[in-house]
N, C-alpha and C positions, 0 to 999 in steps of 0.2 A: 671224064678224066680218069686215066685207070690212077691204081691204087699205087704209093712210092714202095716200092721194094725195102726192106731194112739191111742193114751194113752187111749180113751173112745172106744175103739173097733171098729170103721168105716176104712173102706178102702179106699185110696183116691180117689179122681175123677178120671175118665179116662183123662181128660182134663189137672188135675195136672201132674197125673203120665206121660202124653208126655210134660210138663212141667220142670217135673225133671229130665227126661232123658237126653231132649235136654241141660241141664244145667250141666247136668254132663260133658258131651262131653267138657267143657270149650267156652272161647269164640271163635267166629268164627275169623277164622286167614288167610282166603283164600286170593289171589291177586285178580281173580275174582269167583265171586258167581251167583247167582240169582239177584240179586242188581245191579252187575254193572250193567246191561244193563237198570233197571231203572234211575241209576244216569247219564249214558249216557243220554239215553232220556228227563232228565229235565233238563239236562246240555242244550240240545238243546233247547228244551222249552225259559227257561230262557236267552240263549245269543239272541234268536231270537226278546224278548220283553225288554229288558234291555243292556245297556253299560256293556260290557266284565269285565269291572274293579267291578260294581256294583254285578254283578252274579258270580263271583269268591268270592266274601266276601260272599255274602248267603251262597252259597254252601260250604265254607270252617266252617263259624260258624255254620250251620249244625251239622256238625260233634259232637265236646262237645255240644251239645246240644240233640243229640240223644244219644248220650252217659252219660251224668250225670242227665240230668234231664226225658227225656222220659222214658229211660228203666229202671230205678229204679221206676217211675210211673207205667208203666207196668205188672212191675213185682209182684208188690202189688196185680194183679188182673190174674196173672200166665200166662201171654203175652210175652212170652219171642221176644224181640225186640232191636234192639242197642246193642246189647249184642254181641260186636267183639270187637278185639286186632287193636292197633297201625296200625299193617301192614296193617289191611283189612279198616279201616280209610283213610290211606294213598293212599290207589288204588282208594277207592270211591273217593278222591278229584282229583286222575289225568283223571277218566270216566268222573268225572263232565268237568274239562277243557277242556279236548276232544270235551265233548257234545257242549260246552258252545262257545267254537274255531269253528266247524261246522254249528249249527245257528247262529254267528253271519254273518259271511265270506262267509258261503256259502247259506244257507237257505235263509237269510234276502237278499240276492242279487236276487232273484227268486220269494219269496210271502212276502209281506208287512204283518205286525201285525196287528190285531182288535187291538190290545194298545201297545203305548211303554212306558215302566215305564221308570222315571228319564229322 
């Protein structure tokens, strides 16, 4: 299906048009993704430099904050980013705990931090 032309006769970018594709599709609603394995990963990161109680709030306000303020930011610039459902919210905060349960418990007992925040 070609591309719709806009009111002054240009066609969009290729850049928009995998913009608006992906945005058709709605938001991403997966349990995991691509992602989790990074929120795992900083989940570790962050228990390994920080108190378990401290790195559960990061990572939790995280969340609305990728979601109302980043990808609406974003999106102004055709970055579709943050741009997921409750469910796919909810799994990235239990990879973070995961991550976050691992360095602290396990990690942090084997290599010490260049810093510990708090």
């Amino acid at each position: 299906m070609p591309a719709k032309q806009s009111s002054h006769g240009k066609k969009p970018s290729v850049r928009l048009q995998r913009f608006l594709a992906k945005r058709s599709h709605g938001r991403n609603d997966a349990w995991v993704d691509g992602w989790s394995f990074i929120h795992l990963l900083s989940g570790v990161l962050l228990g390994w430099i920080m108190p378990p109680l401290a790195a559960v709030t990061v990572m939790i306000l995280w969340e609305p904050f990728e979601i109302f303020v980043l990808s609406p930011f974003l999106a102004r610039y055709h970055i579709v980013f943050g741009y997921e459902s409750l469910r796919n919210s909810l799994s990235d905060i239990v990879f973070d705990i995961a991550g976050i349960w691992f360095g602290y418990y396990i990690v942090l007992l084997f290599v010490s931090p260049p810093l510990h925040l708090f």
